[in-house]
DRENKELUM-98870 format. One record per residue: residue in three letters; x, y, z of N, C-alpha, C in turn. Coordinates in Angstrom, 3 decimals, always signed. Layout:
BEGIN
<res: ala; n.X: X; n.Y: Y; n.Z: Z; ca.X: X; ca.Y: Y; ca.Z: Z; c.X: X; c.Y: Y; c.Z: Z>
...
END
This chain:
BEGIN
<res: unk; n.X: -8.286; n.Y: +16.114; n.Z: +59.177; ca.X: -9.467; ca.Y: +16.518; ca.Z: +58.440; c.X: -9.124; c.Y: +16.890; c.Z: +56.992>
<res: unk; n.X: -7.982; n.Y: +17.685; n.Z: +56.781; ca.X: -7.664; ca.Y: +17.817; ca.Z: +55.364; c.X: -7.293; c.Y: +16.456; c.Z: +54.692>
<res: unk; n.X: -6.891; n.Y: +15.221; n.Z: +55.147; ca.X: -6.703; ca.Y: +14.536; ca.Z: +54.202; c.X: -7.803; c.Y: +13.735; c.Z: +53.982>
<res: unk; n.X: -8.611; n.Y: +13.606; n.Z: +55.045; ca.X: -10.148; ca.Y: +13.392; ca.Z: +54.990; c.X: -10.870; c.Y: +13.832; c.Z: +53.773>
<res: unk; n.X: -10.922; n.Y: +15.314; n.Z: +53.744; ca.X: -11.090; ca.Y: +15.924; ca.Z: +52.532; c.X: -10.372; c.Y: +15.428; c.Z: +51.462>
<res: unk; n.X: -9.681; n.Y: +15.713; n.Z: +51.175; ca.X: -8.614; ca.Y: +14.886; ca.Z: +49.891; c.X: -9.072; c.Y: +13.805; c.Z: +49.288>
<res: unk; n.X: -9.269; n.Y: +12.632; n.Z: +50.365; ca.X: -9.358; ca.Y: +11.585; ca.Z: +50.090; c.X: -10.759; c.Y: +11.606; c.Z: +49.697>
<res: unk; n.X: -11.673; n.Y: +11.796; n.Z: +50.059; ca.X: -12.848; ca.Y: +12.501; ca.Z: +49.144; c.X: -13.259; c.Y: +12.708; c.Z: +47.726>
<res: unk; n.X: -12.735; n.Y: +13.910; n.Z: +47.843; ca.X: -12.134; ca.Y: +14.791; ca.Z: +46.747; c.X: -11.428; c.Y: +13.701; c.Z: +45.631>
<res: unk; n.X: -10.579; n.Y: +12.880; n.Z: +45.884; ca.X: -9.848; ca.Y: +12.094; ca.Z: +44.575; c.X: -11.288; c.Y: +10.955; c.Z: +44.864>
<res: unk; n.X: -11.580; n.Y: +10.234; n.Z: +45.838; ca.X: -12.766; ca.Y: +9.239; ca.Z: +45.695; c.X: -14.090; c.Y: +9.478; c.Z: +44.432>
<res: unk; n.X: -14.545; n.Y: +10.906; n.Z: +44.668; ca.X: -15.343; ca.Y: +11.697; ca.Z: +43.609; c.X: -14.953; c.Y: +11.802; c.Z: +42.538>
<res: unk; n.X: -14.101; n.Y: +12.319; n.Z: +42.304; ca.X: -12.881; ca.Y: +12.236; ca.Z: +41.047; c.X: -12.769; c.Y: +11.257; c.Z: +40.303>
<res: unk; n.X: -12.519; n.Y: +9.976; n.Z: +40.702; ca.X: -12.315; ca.Y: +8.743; ca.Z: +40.581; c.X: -13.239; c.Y: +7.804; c.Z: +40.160>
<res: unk; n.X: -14.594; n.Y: +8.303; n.Z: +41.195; ca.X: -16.084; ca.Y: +7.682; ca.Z: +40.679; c.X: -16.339; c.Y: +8.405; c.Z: +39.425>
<res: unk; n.X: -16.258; n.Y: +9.723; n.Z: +39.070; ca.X: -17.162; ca.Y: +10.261; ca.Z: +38.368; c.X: -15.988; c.Y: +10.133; c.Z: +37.107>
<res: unk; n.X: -15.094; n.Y: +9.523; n.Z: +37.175; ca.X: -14.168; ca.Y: +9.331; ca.Z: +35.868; c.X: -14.661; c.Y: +7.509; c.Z: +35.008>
<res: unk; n.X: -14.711; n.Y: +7.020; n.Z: +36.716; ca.X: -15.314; ca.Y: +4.990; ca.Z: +35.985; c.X: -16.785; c.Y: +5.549; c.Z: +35.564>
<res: unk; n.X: -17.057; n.Y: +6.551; n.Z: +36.053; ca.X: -18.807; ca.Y: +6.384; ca.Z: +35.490; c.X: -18.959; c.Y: +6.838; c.Z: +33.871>
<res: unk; n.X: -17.916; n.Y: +7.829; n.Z: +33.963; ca.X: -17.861; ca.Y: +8.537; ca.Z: +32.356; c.X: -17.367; c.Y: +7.342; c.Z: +31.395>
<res: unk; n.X: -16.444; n.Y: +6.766; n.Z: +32.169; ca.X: -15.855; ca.Y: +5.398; ca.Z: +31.054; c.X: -16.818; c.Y: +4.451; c.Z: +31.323>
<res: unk; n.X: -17.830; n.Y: +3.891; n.Z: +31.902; ca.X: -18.502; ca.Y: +3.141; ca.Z: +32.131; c.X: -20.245; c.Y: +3.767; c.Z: +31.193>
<res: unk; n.X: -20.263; n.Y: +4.700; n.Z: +30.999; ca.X: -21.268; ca.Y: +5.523; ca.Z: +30.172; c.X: -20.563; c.Y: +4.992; c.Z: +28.647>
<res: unk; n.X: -19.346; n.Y: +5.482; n.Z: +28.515; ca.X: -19.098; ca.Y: +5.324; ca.Z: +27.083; c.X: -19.079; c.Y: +4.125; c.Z: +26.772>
<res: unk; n.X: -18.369; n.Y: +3.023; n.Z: +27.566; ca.X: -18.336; ca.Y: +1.797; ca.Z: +26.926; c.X: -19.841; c.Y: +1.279; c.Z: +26.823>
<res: unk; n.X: -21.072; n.Y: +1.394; n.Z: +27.666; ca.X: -22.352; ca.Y: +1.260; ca.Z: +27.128; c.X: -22.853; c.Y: +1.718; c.Z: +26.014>
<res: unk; n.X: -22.337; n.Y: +3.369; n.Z: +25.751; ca.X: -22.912; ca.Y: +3.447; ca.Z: +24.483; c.X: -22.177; c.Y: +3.650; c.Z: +23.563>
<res: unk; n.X: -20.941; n.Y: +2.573; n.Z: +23.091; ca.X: -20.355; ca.Y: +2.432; ca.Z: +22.355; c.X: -19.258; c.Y: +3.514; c.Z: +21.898>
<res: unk; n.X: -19.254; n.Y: +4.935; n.Z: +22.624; ca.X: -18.021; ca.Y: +5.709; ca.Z: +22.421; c.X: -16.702; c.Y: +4.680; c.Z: +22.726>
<res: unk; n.X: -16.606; n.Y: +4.045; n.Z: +23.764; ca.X: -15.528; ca.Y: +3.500; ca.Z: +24.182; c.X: -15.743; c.Y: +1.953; c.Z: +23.786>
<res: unk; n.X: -14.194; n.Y: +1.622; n.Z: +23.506; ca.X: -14.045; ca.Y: +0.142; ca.Z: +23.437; c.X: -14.288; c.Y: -0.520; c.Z: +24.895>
<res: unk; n.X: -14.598; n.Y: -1.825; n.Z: +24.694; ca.X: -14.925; ca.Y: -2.985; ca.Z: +26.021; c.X: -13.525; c.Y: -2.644; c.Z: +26.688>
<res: unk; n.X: -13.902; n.Y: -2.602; n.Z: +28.123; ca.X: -12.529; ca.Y: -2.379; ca.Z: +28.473; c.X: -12.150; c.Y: -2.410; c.Z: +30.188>
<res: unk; n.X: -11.684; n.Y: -2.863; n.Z: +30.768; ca.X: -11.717; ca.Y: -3.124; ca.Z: +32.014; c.X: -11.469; c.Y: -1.731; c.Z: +32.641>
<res: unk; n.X: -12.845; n.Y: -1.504; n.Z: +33.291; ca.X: -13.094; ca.Y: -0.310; ca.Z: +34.218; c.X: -11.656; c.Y: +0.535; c.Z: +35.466>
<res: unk; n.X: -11.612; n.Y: -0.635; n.Z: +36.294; ca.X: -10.350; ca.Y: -0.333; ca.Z: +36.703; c.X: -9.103; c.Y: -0.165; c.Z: +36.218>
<res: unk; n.X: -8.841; n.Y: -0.863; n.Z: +35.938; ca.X: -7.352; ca.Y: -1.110; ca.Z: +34.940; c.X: -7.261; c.Y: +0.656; c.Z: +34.387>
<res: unk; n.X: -8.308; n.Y: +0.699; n.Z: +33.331; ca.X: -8.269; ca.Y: +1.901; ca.Z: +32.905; c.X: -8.597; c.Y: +3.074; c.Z: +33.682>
<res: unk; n.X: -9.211; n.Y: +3.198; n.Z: +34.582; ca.X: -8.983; ca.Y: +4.307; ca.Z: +36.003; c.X: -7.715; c.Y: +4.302; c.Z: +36.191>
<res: unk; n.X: -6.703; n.Y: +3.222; n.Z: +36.745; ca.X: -5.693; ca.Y: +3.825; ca.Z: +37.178; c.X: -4.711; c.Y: +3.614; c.Z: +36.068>
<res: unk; n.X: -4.943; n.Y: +3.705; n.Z: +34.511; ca.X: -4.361; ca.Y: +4.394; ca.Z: +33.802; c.X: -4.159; c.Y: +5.543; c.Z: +33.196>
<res: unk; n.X: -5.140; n.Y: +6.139; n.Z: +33.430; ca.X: -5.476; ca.Y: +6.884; ca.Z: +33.297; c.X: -4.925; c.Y: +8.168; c.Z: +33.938>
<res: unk; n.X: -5.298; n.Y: +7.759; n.Z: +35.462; ca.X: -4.631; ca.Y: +8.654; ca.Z: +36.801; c.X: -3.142; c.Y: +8.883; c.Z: +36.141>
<res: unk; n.X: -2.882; n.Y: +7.514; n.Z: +36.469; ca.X: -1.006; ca.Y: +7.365; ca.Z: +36.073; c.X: -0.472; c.Y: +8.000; c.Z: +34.796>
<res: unk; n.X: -1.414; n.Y: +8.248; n.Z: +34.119; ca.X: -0.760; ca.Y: +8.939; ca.Z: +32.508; c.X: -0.576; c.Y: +10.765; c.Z: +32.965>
<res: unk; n.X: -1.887; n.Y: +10.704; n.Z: +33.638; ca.X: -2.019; ca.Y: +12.061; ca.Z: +34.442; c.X: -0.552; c.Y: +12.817; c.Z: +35.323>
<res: unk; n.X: -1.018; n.Y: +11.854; n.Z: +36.441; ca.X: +0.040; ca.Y: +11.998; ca.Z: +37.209; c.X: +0.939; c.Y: +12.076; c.Z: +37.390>
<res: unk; n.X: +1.843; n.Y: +10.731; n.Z: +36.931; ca.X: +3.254; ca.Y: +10.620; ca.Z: +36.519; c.X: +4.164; c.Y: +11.751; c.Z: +35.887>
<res: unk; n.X: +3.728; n.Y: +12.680; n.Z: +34.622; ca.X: +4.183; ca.Y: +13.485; ca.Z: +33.991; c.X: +4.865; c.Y: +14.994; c.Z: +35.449>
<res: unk; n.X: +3.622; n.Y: +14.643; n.Z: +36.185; ca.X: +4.314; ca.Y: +16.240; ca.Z: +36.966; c.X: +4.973; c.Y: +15.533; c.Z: +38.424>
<res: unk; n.X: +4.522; n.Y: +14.538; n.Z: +38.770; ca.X: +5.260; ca.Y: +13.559; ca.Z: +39.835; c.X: +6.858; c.Y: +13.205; c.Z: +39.324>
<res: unk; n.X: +7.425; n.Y: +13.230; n.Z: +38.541; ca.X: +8.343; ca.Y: +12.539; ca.Z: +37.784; c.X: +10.045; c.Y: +13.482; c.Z: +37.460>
<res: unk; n.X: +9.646; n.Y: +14.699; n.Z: +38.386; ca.X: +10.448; ca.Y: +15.506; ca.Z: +38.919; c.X: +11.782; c.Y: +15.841; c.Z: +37.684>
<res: unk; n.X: +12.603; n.Y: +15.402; n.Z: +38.747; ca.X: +13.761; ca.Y: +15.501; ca.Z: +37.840; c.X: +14.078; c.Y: +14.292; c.Z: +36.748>
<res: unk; n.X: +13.536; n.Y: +13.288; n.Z: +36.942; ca.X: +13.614; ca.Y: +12.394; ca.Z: +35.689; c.X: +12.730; c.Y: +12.797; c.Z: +34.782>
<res: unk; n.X: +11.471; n.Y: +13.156; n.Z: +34.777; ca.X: +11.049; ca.Y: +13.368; ca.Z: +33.945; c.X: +11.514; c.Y: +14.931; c.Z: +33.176>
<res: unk; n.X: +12.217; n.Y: +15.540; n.Z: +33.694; ca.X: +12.654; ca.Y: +16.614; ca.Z: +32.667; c.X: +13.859; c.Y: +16.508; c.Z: +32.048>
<res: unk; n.X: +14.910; n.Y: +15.102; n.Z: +32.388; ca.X: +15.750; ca.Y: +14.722; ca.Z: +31.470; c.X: +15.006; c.Y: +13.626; c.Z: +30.790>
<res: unk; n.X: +13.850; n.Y: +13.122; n.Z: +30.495; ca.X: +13.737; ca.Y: +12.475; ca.Z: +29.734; c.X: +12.755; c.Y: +13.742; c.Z: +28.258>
<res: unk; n.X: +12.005; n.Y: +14.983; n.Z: +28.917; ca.X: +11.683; ca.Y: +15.883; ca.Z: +28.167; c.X: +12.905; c.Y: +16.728; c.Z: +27.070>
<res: unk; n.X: +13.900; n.Y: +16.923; n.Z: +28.456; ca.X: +14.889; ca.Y: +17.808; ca.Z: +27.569; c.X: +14.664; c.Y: +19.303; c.Z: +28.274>
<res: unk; n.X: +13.580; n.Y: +19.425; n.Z: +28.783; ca.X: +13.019; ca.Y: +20.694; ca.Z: +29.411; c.X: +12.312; c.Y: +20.488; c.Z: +30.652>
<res: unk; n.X: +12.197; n.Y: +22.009; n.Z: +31.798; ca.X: +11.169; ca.Y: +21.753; ca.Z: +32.481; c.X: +9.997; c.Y: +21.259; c.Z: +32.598>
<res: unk; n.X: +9.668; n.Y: +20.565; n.Z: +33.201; ca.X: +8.021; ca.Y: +19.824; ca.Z: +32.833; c.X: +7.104; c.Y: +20.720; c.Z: +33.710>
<res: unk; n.X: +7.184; n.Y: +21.736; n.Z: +34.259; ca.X: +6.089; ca.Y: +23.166; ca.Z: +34.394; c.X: +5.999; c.Y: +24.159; c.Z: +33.614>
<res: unk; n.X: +6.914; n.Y: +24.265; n.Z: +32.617; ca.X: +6.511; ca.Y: +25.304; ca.Z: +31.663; c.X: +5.074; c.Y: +25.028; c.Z: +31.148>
<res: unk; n.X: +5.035; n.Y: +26.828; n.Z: +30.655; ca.X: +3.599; ca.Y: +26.771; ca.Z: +30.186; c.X: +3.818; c.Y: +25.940; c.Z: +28.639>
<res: unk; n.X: +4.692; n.Y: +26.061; n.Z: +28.049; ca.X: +4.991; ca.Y: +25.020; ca.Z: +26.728; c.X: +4.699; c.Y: +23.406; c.Z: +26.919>
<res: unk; n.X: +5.391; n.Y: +23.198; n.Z: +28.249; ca.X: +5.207; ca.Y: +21.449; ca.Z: +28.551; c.X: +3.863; c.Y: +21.052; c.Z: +28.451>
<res: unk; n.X: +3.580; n.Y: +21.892; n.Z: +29.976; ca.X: +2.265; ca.Y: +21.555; ca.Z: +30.173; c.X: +0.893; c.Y: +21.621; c.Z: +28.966>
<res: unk; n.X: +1.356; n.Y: +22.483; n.Z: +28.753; ca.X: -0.126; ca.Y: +22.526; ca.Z: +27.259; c.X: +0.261; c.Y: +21.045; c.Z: +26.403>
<res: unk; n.X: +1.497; n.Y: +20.865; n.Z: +25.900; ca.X: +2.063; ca.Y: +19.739; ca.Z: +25.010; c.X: +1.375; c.Y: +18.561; c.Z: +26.000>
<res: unk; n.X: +1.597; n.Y: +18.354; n.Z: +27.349; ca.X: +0.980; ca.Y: +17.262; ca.Z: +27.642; c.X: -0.223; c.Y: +17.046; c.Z: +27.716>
<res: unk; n.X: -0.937; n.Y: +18.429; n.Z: +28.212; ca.X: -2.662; ca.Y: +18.262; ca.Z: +27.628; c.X: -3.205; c.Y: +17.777; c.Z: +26.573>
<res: unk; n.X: -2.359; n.Y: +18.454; n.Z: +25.491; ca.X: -2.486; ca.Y: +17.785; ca.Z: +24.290; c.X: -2.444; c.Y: +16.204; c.Z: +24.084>
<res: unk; n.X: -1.074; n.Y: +15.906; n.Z: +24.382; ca.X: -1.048; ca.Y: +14.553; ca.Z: +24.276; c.X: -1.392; c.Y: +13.366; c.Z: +24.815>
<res: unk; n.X: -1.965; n.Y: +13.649; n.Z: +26.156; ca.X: -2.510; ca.Y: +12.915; ca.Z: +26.949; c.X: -4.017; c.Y: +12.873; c.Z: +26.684>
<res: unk; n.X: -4.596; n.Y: +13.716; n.Z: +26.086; ca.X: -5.586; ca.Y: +13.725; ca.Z: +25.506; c.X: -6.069; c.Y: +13.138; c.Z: +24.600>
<res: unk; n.X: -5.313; n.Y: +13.017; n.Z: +23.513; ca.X: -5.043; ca.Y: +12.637; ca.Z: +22.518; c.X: -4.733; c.Y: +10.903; c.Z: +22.479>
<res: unk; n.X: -3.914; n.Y: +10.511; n.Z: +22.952; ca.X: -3.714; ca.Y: +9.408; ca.Z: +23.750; c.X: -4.882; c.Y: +8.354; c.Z: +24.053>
<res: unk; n.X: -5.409; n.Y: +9.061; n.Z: +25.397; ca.X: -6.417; ca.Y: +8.455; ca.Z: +26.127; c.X: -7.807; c.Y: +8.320; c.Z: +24.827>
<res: unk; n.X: -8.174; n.Y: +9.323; n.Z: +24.523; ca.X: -8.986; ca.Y: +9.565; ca.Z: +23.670; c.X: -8.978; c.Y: +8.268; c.Z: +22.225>
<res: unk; n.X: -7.909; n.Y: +8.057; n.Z: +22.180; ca.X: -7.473; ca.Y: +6.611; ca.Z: +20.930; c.X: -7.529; c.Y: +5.573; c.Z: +21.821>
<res: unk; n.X: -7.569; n.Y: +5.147; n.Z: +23.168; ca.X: -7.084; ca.Y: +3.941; ca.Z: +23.946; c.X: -8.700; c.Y: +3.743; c.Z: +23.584>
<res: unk; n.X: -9.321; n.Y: +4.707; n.Z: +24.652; ca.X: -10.500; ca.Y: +4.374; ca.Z: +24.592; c.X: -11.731; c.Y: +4.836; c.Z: +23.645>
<res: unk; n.X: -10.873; n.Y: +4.604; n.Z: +23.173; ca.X: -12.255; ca.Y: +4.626; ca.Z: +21.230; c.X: -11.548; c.Y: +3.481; c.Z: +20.584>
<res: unk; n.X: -10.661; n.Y: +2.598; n.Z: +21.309; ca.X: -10.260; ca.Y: +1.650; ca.Z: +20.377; c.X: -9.422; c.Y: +2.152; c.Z: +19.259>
<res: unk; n.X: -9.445; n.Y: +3.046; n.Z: +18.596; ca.X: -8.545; ca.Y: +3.568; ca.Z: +17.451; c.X: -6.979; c.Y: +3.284; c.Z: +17.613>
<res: unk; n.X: -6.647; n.Y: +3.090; n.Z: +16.138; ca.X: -5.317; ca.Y: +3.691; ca.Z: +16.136; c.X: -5.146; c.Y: +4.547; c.Z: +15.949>
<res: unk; n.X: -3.877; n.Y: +5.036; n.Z: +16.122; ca.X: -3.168; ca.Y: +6.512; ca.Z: +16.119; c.X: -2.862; c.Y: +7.331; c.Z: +14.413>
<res: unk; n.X: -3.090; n.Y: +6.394; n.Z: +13.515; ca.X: -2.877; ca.Y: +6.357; ca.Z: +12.108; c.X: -4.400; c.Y: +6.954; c.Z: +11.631>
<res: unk; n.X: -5.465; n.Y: +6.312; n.Z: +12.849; ca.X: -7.204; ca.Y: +6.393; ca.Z: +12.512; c.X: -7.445; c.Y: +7.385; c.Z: +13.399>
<res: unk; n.X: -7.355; n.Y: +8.768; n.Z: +13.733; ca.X: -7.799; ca.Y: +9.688; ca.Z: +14.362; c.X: -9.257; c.Y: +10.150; c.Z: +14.684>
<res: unk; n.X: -10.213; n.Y: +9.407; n.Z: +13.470; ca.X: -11.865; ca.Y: +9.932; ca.Z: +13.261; c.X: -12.314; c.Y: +9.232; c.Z: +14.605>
END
C-alpha cells in the first residue's frame, strides 16, 4: 500500500509538472518542446544531484546535503531549467 501511495504521489507530481510545461508552451512562456523528454529532464536534473551519493560529492568537492549545497543547487537548477525552457541563453537571462 505504501508504494501504491508513492506511486501516486510521483504520478500527480509528474502530471501536474507536463501540465505546467504544457500551459507554458501554449502561452508562449516556454519554448516548443517535447513534453516528455522534458519531464524526465527535468526529474533527472532534480534527482540525480542527491541520488549521486558518493560520486556526486567528489565531483562537488563537498557534501551534497549541506545546507550550502543544497540551496546552490536550488539555485542552479532553477536557473537552468528556467533558460531550457524559455528558450534563452544563459548570456540572455530576461
Amino acid at each position: 500500500e505504501l508504494l501504491e501511495t508513492a506511486d501516486r504521489a510521483l504520478l500527480d507530481l509528474v502530471s501536474a509538472l507536463t501540465t505546467l510545461m504544457a500551459e507554458g508552451v501554449e502561452d508562449g512562456t516556454f519554448c516548443d518542446l517535447s513534453l516528455p523528454d522534458a519531464t524526465q529532464t527535468v526529474i533527472g536534473a532534480v534527482v540525480f544531484h542527491f541520488a549521486s551519493g558518493e560520486t556526486g560529492e567528489r565531483i562537488l568537492g563537498e557534501p551534497i546535503f549541506s545546507d550550502e549545497s543544497i540551496a546552490r543547487r536550488k539555485r542552479e537548477v532553477t536557473a537552468f531549467i528556467h533558460r531550457a525552457l524559455a528558450g534563452r541563453s544563459a548570456s540572455d537571462p530576461s
